[in-house]
C-alpha positions as CSV (number, residue, x, y, z in Angstrom):
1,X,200.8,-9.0,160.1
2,X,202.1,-9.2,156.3
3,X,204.9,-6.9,155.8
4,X,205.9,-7.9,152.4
5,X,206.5,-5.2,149.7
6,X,207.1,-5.8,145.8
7,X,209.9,-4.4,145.5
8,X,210.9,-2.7,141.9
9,X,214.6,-2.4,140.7
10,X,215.3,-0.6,137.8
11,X,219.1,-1.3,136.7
12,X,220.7,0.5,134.3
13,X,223.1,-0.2,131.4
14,X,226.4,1.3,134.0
15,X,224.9,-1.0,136.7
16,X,225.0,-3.7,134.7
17,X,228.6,-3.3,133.4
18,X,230.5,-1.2,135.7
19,X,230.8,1.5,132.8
20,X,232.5,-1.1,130.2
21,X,231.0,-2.9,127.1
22,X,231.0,-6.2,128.8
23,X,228.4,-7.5,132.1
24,X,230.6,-7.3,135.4
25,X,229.6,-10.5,137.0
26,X,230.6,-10.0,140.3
27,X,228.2,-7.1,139.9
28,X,225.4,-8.7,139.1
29,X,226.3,-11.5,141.2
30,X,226.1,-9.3,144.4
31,X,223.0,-7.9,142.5
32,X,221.2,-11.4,143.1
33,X,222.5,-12.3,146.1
34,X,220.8,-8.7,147.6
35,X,217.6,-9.6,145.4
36,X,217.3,-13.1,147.0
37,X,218.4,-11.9,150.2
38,X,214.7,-9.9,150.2
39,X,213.2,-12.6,148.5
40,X,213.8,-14.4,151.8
41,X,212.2,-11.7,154.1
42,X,209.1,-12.4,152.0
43,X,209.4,-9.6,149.4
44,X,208.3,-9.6,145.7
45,X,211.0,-8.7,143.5
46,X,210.4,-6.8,140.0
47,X,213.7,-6.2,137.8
48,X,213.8,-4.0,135.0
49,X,215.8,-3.2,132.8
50,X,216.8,-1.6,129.0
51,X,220.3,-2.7,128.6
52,X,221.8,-2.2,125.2
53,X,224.9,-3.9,124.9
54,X,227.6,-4.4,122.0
55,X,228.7,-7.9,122.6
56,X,232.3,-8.7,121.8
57,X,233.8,-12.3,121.6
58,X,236.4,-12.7,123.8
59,X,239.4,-14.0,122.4
């Protein structure tokens, strides 16, 4: 029996960057390392996502 599911994840501009103007990484990097983790049970993953960013140069 096939239990696989598609799986849609809709993340959000605050998801994305812990309410700052910059991407937390350890955010998303916990992000893909939950989205893999189902990837491995079998599951299709869909992301989507509007982000609107204002990207600053670090300095």
């Amino acid at each position: 029996m096939n239990n696989s599911q598609t799986l849609v994840i809709k993340l959000g501009t605050s998801v994305l960057t812990g309410g700052s103007r910059c991407l937390d990484q350890a955010s998303i990097v916990e992000l893909v390392r939950q989205c893999a983790q189902q990837h491995e049970k079998g599951h299709h993953i869909i992301i989507v996502t509007r982000v609107q960013l204002l990207l600053v140069e670090r300095i």
